[in-house]
Structures are given as structure tokens and as C-alpha cells.
C-alpha positions in Angstrom: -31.6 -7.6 21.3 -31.8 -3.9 20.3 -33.6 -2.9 17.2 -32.2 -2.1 14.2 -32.4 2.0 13.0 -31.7 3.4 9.6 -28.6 5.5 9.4 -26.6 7.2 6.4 -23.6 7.9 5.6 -20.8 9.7 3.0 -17.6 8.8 2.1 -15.1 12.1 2.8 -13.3 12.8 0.4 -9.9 14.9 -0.6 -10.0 15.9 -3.9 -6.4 17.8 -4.4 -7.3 19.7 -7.6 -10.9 19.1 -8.9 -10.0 20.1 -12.2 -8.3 16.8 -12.4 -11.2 15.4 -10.6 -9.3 12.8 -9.0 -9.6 11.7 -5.3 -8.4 10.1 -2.2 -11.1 8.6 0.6 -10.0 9.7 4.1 -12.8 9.6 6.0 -16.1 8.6 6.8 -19.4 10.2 8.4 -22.5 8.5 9.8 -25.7 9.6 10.6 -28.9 8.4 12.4 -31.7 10.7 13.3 -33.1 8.0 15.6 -30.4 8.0 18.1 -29.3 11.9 17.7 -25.9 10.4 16.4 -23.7 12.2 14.2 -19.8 11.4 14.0 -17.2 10.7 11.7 -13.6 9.2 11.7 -11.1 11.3 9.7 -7.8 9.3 8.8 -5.2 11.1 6.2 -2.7 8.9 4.5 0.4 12.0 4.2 2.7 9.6 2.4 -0.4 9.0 -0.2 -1.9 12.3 -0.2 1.8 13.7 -1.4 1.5 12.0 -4.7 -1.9 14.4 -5.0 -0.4 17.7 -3.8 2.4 20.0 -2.4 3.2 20.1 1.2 1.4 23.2 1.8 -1.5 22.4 0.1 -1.6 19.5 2.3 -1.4 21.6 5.5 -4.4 23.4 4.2 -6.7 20.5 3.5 -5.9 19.3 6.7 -7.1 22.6 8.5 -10.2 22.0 6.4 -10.5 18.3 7.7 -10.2 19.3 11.4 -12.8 21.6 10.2 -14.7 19.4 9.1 -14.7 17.4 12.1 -15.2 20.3 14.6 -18.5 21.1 12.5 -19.6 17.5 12.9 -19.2 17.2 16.2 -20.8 20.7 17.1 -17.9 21.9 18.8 -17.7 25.4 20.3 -15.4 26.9 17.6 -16.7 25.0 15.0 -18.4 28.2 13.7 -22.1 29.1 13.3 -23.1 25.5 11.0 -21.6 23.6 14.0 -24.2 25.1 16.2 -27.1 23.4 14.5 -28.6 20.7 15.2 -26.8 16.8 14.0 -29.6 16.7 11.2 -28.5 20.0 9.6 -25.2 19.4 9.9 -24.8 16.2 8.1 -26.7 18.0 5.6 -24.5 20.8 5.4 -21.6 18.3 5.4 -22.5 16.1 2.5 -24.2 18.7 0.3 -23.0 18.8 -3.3 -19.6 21.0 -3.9 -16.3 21.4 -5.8 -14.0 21.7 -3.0 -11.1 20.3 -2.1 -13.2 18.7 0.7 -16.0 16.5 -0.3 -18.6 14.2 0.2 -19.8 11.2 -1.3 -23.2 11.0 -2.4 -25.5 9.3 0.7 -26.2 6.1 1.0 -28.7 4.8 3.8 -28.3 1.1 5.8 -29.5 0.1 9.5 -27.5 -1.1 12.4 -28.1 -1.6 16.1 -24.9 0.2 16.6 -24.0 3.3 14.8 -20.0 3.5 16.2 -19.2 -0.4 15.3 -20.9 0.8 11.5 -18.8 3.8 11.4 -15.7 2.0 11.9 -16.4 -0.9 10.3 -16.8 1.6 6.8 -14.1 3.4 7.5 -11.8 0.4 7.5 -13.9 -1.0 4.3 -13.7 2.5 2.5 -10.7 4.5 3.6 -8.1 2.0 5.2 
């Protein structure tokens, strides 16, 4: 049976209008160093988000989600912060902001398998 390694994760998090400082989970992102693993799973609830925003302030946060993912995963035209390495990254991810985008504070936990934890949040958290 494979080991157990320490991973963290944030909640993401849409916050329409942080003045009002009220949010909606949509997503989740997990890290461990030991594995080189970085991922998240982004799911946006439209019919719920409405209640928070316009429709064209939605279209925006979703840019910023897909955004969000592309840096994650490192993708080509996910900018200069999506070239770094997975570590810096999830830092850059979940540092302290007021955006409409944010991340939970991190919290740390092991598993033997970083995808089955990732999903098994995001249904726990988000869905």
C-alpha cells in the first residue's frame, strides 16, 4: 500500500462584490510538493452565482476562473506565473487578496491519492 504524503489545499472562491464581503465556493485546489501535483476542479453554479451579480459581471469572473485554471495547470498562455514551478504557483494562487477571485486560507492533510482528495473536497465543499 502506498504511503501517505502531506498535501494542502484552498477553497476558491467568487466573491461578487467584496464590499459586501459575501461569497460563493466554486472550486477547489490541491497541492503536494511530494508528488509535483498541482490541480484544481473549477465548477460555477450560473443559476446561483445570478443571485450575486449581473450577467456581465458573471462573464468576467468566469474569464478570471479559466484563468485561474490555465495558471494552475502551467499552461502555455497562462502568462508569466503559470510558467513557474507547481510550488510557486499554488502560492501565487492562494495568497491573500480582495478580488473577485479568492482563496481560502490553507489547510494541510495527507492522502495516498491526491485526485480522489481533490474530488472528494470539491464535492464536500463546493457541490
Amino acid at each position: 500500500m502506498p504511503g501517505k504524503h502531506v498535501f494542502e489545499y484552498a477553497v476558491v472562491r467568487v466573491v461578487p462584490r467584496v464590499e459586501r464581503e459575501e461569497f460563493m465556493n466554486v472550486g477547489v485546489v490541491l497541492f503536494c510538493k511530494k508528488l509535483n501535483f498541482l490541480a484544481a476542479i473549477i465548477t460555477v453554479n450560473e443559476e446561483k452565482l445570478c443571485c450575486f451579480t449581473s450577467y456581465e459581471a458573471m462573464q468576467v469572473i468566469k474569464a478570471n476562473l479559466i484563468a485561474f485554471r490555465q495558471i494552475c495547470e502551467g499552461t502555455p498562455d497562462s502568462g508569466p506565473i503559470g510558467q513557474l514551478d507547481e510550488a510557486s504557483r499554488f502560492r501565487w494562487l492562494t495568497a491573500t487578496r480582495s478580488t473577485v477571485v479568492q482563496a481560502s486560507k490553507v489547510h494541510p492533510g495527507l492522502s495516498a491519492d491526491p485526485t480522489a482528495t481533490l474530488e472528494k473536497l470539491h464535492a464536500d465543499l463546493v457541490l
